[in-house]
KEGUDREN-783182 format. One record per residue (C-alpha): z, y, x; residue number from 1. Coordinates in steps of 0.2 Angstrom, whole numbers, plus 5000, padded with zeros to 4 digits. Layout:
N
SITE     Z     Y     X    i
SITE     Z     Y     X  NUM
...
***
This chain:
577
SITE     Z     Y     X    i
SITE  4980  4989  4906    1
SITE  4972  4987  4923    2
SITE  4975  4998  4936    3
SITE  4976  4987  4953    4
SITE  4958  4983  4962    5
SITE  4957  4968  4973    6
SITE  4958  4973  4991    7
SITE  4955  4954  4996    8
SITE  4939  4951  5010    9
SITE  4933  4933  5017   10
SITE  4930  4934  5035   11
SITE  4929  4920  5049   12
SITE  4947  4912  5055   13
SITE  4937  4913  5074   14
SITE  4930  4930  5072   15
SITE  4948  4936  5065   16
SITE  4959  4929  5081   17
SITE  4943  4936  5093   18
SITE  4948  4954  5088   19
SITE  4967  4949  5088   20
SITE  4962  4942  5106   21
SITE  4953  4958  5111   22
SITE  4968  4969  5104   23
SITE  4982  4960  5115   24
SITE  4971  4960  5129   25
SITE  4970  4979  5128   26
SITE  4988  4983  5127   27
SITE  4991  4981  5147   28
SITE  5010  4979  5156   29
SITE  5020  4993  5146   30
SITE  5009  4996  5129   31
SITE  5014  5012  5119   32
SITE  5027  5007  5107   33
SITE  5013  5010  5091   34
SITE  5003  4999  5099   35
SITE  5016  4985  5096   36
SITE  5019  4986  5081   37
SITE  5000  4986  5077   38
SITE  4999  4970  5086   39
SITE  5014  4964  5073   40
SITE  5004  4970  5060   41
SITE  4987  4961  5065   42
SITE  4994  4944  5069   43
SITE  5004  4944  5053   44
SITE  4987  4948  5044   45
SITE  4978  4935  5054   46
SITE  4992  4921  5052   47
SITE  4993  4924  5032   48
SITE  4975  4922  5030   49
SITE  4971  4908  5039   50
SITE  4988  4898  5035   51
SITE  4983  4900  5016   52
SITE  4966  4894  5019   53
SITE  4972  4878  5027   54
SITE  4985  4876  5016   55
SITE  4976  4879  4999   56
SITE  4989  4868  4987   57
SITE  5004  4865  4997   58
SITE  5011  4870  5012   59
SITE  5017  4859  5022   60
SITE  5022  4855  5043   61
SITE  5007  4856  5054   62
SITE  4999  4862  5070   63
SITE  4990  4876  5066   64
SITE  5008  4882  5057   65
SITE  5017  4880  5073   66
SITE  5003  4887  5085   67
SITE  5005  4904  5076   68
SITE  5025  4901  5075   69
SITE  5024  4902  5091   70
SITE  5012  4917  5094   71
SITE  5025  4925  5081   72
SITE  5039  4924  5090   73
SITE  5033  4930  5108   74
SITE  5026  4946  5097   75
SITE  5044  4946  5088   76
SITE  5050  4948  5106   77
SITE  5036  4962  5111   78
SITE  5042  4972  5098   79
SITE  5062  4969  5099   80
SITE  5061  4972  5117   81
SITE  5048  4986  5117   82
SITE  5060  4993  5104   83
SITE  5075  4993  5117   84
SITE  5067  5000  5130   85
SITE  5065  4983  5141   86
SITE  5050  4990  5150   87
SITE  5051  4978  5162   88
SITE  5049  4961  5149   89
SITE  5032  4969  5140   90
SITE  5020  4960  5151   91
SITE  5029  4945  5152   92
SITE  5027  4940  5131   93
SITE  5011  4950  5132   94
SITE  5004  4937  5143   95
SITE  5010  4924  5135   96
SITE  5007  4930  5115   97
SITE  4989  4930  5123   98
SITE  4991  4913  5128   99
SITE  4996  4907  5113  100
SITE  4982  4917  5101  101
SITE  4969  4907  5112  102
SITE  4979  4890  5111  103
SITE  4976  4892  5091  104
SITE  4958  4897  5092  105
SITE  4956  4880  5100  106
SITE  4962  4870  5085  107
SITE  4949  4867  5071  108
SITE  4951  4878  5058  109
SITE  4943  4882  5041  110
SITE  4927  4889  5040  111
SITE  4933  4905  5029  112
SITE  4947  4914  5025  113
SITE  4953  4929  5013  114
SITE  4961  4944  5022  115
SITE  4973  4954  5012  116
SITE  4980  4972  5015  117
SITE  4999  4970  5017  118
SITE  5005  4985  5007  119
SITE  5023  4989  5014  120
SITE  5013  4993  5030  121
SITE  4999  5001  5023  122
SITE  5006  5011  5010  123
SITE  5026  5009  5006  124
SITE  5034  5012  5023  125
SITE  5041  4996  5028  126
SITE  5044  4993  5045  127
SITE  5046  4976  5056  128
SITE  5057  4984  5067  129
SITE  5071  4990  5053  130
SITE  5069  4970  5048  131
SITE  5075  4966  5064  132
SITE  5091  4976  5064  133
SITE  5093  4969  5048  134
SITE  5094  4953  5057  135
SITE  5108  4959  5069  136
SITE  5119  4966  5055  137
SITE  5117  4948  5050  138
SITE  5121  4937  5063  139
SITE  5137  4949  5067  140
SITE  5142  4945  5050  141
SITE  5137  4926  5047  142
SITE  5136  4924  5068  143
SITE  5125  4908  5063  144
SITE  5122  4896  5075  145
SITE  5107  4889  5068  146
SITE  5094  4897  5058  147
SITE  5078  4894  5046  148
SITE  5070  4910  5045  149
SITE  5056  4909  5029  150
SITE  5042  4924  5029  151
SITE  5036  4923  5014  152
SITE  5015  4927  5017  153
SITE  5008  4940  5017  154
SITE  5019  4955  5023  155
SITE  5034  4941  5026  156
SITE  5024  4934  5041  157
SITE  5025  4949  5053  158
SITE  5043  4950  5045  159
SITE  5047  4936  5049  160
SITE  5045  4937  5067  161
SITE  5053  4952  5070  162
SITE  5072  4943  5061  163
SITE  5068  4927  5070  164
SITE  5067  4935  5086  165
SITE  5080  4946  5086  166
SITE  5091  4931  5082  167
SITE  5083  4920  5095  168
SITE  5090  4937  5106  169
SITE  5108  4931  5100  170
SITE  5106  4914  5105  171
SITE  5104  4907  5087  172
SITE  5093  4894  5085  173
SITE  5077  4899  5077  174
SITE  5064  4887  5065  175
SITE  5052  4899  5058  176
SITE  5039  4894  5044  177
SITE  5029  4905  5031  178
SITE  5025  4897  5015  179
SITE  5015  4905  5001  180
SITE  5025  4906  4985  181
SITE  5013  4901  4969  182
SITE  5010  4902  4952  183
SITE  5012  4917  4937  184
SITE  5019  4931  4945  185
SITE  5032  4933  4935  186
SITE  5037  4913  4940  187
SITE  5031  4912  4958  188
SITE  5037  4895  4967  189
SITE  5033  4887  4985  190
SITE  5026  4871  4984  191
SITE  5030  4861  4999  192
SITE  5023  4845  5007  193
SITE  5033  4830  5012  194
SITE  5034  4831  5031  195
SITE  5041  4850  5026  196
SITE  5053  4847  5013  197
SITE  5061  4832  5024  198
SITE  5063  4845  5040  199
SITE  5070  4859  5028  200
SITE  5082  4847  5021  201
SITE  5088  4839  5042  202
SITE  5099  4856  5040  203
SITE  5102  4859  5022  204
SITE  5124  4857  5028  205
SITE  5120  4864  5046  206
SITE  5107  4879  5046  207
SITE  5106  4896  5036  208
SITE  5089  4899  5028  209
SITE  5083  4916  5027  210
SITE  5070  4922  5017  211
SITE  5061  4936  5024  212
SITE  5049  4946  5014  213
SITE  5048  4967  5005  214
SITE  5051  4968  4987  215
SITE  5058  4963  4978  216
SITE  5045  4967  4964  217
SITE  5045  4969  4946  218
SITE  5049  4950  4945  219
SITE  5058  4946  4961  220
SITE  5052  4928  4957  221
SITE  5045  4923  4975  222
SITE  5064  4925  4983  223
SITE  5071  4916  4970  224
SITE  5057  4901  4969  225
SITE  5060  4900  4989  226
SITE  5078  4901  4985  227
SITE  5079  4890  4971  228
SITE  5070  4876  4979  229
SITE  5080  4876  4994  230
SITE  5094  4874  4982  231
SITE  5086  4860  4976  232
SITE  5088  4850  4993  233
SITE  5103  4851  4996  234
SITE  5106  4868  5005  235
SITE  5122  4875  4998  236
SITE  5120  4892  4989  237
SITE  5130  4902  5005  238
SITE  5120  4898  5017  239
SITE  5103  4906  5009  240
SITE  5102  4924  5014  241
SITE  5089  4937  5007  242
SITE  5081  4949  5018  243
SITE  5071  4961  5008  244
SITE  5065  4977  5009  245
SITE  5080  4985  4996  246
SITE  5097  4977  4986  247
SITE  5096  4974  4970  248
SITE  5110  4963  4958  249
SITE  5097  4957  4949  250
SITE  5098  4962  4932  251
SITE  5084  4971  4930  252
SITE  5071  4960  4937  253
SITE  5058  4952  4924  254
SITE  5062  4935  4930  255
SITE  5076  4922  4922  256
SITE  5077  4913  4937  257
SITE  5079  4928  4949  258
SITE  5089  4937  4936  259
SITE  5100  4920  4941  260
SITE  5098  4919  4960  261
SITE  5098  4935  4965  262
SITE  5117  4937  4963  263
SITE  5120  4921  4970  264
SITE  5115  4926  4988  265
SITE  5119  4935  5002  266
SITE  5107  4951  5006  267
SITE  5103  4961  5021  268
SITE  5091  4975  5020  269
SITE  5084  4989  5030  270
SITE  5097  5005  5030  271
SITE  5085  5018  5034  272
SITE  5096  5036  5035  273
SITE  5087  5047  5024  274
SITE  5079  5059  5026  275
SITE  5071  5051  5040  276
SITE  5063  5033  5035  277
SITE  5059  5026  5050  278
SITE  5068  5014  5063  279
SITE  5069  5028  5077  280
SITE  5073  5047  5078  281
SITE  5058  5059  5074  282
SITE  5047  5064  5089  283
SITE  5041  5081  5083  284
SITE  5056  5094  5080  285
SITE  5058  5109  5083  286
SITE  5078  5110  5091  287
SITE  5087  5106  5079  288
SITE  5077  5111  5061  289
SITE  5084  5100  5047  290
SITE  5073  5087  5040  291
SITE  5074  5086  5021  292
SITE  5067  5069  5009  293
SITE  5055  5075  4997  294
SITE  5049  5056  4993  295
SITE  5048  5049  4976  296
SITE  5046  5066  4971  297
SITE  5058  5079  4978  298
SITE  5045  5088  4985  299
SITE  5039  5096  4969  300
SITE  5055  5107  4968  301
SITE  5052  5113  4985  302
SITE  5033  5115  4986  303
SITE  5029  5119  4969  304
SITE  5030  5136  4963  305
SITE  5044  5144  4952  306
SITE  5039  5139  4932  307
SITE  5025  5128  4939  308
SITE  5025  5114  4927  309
SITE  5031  5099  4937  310
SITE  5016  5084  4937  311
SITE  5023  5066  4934  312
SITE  5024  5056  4949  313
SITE  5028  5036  4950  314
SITE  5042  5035  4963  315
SITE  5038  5017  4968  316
SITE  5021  5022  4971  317
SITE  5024  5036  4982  318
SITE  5023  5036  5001  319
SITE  5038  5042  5011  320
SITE  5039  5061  5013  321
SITE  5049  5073  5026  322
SITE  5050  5090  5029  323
SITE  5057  5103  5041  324
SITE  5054  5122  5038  325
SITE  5037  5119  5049  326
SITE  5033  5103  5049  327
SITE  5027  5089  5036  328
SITE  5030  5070  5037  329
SITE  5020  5058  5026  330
SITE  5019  5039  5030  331
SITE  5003  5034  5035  332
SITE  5002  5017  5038  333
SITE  5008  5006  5055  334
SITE  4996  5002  5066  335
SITE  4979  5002  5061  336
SITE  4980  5010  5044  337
SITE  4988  5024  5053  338
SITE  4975  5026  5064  339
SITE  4963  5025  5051  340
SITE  4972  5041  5041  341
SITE  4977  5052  5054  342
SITE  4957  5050  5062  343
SITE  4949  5055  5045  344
SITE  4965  5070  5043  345
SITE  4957  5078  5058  346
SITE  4939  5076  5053  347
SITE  4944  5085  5037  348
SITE  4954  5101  5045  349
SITE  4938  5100  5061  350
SITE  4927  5104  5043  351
SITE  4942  5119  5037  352
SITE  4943  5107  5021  353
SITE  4962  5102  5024  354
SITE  4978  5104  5035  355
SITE  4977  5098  5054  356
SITE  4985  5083  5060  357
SITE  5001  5085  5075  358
SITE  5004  5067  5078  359
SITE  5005  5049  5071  360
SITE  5027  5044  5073  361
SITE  5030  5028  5070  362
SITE  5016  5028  5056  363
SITE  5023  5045  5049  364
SITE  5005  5058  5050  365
SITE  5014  5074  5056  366
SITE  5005  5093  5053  367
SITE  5011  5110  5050  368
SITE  5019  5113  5034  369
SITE  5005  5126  5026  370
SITE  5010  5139  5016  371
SITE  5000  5145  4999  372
SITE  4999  5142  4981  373
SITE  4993  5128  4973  374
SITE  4979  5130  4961  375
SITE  4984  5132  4942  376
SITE  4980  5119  4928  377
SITE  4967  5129  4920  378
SITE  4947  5131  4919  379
SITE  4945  5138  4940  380
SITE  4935  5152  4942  381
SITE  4916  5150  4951  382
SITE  4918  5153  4969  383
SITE  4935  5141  4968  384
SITE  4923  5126  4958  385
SITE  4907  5132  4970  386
SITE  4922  5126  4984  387
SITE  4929  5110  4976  388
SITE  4909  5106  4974  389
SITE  4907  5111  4993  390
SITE  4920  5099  4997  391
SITE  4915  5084  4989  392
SITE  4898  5087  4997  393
SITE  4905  5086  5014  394
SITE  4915  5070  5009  395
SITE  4899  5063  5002  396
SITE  4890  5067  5018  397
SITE  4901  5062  5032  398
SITE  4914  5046  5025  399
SITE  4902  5034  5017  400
SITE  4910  5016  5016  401
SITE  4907  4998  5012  402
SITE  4906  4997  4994  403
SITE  4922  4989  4984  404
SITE  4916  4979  4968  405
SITE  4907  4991  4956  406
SITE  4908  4977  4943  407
SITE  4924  4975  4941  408
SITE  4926  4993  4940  409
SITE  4917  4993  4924  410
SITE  4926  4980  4917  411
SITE  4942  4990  4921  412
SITE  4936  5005  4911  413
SITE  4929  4994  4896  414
SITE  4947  4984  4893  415
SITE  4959  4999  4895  416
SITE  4946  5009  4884  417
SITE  4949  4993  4871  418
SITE  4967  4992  4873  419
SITE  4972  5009  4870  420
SITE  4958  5013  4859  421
SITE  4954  4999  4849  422
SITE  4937  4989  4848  423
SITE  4927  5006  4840  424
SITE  4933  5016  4857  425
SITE  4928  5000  4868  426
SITE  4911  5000  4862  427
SITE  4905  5016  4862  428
SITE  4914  5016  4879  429
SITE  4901  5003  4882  430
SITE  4886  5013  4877  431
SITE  4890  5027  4888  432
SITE  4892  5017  4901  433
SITE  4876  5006  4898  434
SITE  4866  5024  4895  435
SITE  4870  5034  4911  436
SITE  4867  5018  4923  437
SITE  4885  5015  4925  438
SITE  4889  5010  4940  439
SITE  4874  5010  4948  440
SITE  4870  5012  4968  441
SITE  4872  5028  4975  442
SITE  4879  5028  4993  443
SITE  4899  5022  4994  444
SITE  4910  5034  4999  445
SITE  4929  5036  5005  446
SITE  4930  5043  4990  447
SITE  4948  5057  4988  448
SITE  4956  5049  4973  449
SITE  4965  5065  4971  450
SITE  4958  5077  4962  451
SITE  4971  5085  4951  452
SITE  4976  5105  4953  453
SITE  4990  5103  4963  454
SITE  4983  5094  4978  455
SITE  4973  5110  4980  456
SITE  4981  5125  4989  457
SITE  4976  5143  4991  458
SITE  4981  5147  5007  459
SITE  4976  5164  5020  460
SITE  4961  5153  5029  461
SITE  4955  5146  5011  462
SITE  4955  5132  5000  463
SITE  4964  5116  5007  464
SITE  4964  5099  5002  465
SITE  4983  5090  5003  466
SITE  4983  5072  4998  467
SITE  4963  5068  5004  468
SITE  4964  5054  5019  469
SITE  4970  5038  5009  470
SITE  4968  5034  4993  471
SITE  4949  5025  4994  472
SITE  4960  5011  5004  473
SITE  4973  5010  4991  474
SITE  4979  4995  4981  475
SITE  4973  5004  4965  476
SITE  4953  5008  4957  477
SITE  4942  5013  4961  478
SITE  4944  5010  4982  479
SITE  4926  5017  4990  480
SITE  4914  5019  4978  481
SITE  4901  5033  4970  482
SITE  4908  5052  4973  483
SITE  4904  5054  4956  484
SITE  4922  5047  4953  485
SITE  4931  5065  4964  486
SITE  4917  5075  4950  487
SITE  4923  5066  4934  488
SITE  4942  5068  4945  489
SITE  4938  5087  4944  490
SITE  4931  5091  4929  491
SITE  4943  5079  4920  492
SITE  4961  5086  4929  493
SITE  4956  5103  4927  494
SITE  4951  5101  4909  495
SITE  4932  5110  4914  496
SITE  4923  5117  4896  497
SITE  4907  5112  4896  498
SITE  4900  5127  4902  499
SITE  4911  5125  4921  500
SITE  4906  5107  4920  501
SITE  4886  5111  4920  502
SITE  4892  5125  4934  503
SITE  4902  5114  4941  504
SITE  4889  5098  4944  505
SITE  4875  5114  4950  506
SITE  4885  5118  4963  507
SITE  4887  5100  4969  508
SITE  4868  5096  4966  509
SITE  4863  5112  4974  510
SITE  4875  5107  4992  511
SITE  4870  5088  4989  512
SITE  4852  5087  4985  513
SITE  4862  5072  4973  514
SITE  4846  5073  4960  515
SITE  4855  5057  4952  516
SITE  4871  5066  4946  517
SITE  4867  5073  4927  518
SITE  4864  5055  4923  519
SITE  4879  5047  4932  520
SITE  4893  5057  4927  521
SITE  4893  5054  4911  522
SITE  4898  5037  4914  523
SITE  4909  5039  4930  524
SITE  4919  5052  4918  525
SITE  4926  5038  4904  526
SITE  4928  5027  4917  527
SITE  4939  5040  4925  528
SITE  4949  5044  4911  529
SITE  4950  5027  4906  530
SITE  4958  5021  4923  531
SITE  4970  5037  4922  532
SITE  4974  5031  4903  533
SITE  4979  5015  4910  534
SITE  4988  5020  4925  535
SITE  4997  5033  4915  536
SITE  5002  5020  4901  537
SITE  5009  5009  4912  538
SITE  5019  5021  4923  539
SITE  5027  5029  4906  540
SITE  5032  5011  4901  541
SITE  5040  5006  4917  542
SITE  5049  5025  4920  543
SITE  5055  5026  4900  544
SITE  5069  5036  4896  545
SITE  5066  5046  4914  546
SITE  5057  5063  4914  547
SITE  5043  5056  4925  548
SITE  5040  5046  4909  549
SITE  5042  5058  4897  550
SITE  5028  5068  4907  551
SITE  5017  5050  4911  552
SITE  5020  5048  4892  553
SITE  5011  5066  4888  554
SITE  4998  5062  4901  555
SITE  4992  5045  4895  556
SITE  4992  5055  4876  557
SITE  4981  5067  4884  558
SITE  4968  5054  4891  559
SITE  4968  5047  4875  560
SITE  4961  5060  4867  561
SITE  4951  5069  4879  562
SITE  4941  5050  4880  563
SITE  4939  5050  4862  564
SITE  4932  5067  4865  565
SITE  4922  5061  4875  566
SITE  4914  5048  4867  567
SITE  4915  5056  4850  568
SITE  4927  5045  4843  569
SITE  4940  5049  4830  570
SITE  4958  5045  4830  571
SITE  4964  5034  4818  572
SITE  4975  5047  4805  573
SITE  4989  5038  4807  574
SITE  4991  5039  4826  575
SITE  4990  5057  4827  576
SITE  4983  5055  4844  577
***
């Protein structure tokens, strides 16, 4: 099944390092603390990019690796000091972390790179600054004199630099390098040059080598690659430490080999006290209300009402949740991602379409906690569609986008179509698409992404929309694209009859003057339901013998049949589905 998009974009290595230039230059003698950490952010992006475009095969000891080493470590030590309260030290390593961003844009430099989103900022909660007090834990435990620390690229990078300096700040001796592990991700491995392998092996008996990166993943692979060949010259099995984003034995990771080196190796990882996720104390309480963790799906027992049928939800694709009595936390991303949420939050409740925004807290979007009732799984009456339609309108309007790749967008619905279905399903799949112009050109939007009942509340000033600032920049289909996805959303997750689908689409046409949409829903409907198949299919697989994948499990019956409804195909008798 295919569920993830590609988030990848090719931009100029110059053009890239001008708006990291620009970005420093704003930030001034004593920068907000926010700003910092988006600096992290951006450089890490930058340096990942650009070191895998001139390092395509191999990686390997050169100059532009050591030119944004040592851009790294100065915006390690921004942030570590920044973090502590140093006021005094921010202009000094702001002055020279722009020194050193203008010493690499004088070194030639491929002609294009590909930018990639790191997701543990963007979306999972992962904070450089929790990664350096993993670090401390660390070196009051090994008190290491020397030290390799290995960012693994992408999210690794910015990591990276946050554990090298705070060791640096110990008086260890820091060698940072990023390498880029390779191959089948279930069997990632670095590949390293010679002038690389014969500096890592100087202090194979000597240093410690610590791997910095999130994860691990399904595989936990890239670790244990990196781990594995360090092994191989010559560094004893003590001294490589992991430094990832959670602990884990080992023994359910998809990998032989990190089923292997996982329990071989020492492991430091962030020890965020829940309920709170972040490195610092919360900002915005009132005196002393109690915060309570509603991640990975504990909100659905307190927001939900009594013999409301719970909806499935992935934990591990969830972002971190808070709550006091008044307040609601949400992670929305560091530094620029952040920004990005919390600005189209407000543009949402400015329109009386969604809850206002309080703050942005260490990448945590803050508003009040609104009370109401969500809206029920069931056909919705006129005025609540004539609303949901109104809705989508104003999104339509007001938050086009650069369009994602509407290719591979059909190709998604065609192979999750044929693998759940079989070929018959796949190709009248085809036909439907082929007949209503799928996926044609209508305008890009930031489209919602998040249409089911739920994410609806009925509240004293009207109708909001929870859940509506992210999900078009997500790692998952369908990214920006036609709003006739949030339609099909709809009228798919609220199970519309016919008849409120026709009302529905009037209503939308009538606020829109969208003369197109009869023809292109059609389409955008299977494609729907055949990404919602997919999506559920897999989260039932990975969550078996859990209730979240019991209910994933109904859910991706359910898509099943509705796309066979659809498209007017019959179930084979002996599936029953």
């Amino acid at each position: 099944m295919i569920v993830y998009r590609e988030t990848r974009r090719s931009v100029e290595p110059d053009s890239l390092l001008a708006d990291l230039e620009r970005g420093v230059a704003r930030l001034g003698a004593r920068p907000p603390h926010d700003a910092i950490v988006g600096t992290v952010v951006d450089l890490g992006i930058a340096e990942s990019a650009i070191l895998d475009a001139v390092h395509p095969v191999a990686d390997d000891d050169c100059e532009p690796d050591r030119r944004f080493g040592g851009a790294a470590l100065c915006a390690g030590h921004l942030l570590l000091d920044s973090s502590r309260g140093r006021w005094e030290r921010l202009g000094m390593w702001t002055t020279e972390l722009l020194t050193r961003i203008r010493a690499t844009r004088d070194i030639p430099l491929p002609a294009r790179c590909a930018v990639t989103v790191p997701e543990g900022f963007a979306h999972y909660a992962v904070w450089p600054e929790a990664y350096a007090a993993s670090a401390l834990r660390l070196h009051r435990e090994l008190r290491p004199a020397r030290a390799w620390v290995i960012g693994l690229r992408s999210i690794g990078a910015p990591l990276s630099a946050a554990v090298a300096a705070a060791l640096r700040a110990e008086g260890c001796v820091v060698l940072r390098q990023t390498l880029r592990p390779r191959g089948h991700p279930f069997d990632r491995r670095p590949v390293l040059g010679a002038r690389l392998m014969s500096r890592l092996r100087e202090d194979a008996r000597d240093a410690f080598y610590l791997i910095v990166d999130e994860g691990p993943g399904l595989s936990g692979s890239s670790f244990a690659g990196v781990a594995a060949a360090l092994c191989g010259l010559g560094v004893p099995e003590e001294r490589v430490v992991m430094l990832p984003s959670w602990l884990t034995e080992g023994r359910d990771l998809k990998s032989g080999l990190a089923r292997r080196h996982w329990s071989r190796h020492r492991q430091f990882a962030p020890a965020h006290q829940s309920p709170w996720p972040a490195p610092a104390p919360p900002a915005h309480l009132d005196g002393d209300e109690r915060l309570m963790d509603l991640s990975a799906g504990r909100w659905r027992a307190r927001l939900l009402g009594a013999g409301t049928p719970w909806p499935a939800v992935h934990p591990q694709h969830e972002r971190r949740k808070a709550a006091t009595r008044t307040r609601w936390f949400a992670f929305a991303g560091l530094g620029r991602f952040g920004a990005r949420t919390i600005e189209l939050q407000a543009a949402l409740a400015d329109a009386g379409l969604a809850p206002r925004p309080l703050a942005l807290d260490q990448g945590m979007l803050v508003r009040e906690l609104v009370e109401g009732t969500p809206l029920p799984a069931t056909d919705p009456d006129g005025p609540t569609l004539e609303k949901i339609a109104g809705y989508l309108c104003h999104r339509a309007r007001h938050y086009q986008a650069a369009c994602d790749d509407r290719a591979a967008l059909a190709e998604m619905a065609l192979s999750n179509a044929g693998e759940a279905g079989g070929g018959e399903l796949a190709h009248a799949a085809g036909e439907r698409l082929r007949s209503s112009g799928f996926p044609g050109d209508a305008p890009a939007v930031a489209l919602d992404g998040r249409m089911q009942p739920h994410e609806w509340l009925r509240t004293r000033a009207g109708l909001l929309k929870l859940d509506a600032t992210d999900h078009h920049a997500d790692h998952f289909f369908p990214g920006s694209g036609d709003i006739a996805w949030d339609l099909a959303g709809a009228a798919v997750e609220f199970a519309l009859s016919r008849d409120a689908r026709e009302a529905f689409t009037r209503f939308y046409v009538a606020c829109s003057r969208d003369q197109g949409l009869d023809r292109r829903l059609p389409g955008y409907i299977v494609a729907y339901l055949a990404f919602r198949l997919g999506y559920a299919s897999l989260a039932a697989e990975t969550l078996a013998g859990t209730d979240d994948g019991a209910r994933f499990t109904r859910l991706s019956r359910r898509y099943l049949r509705m796309l066979r409804r659809e498209l007017g195909v019959r179930a084979p008798a002996t599936t029953g589905v």
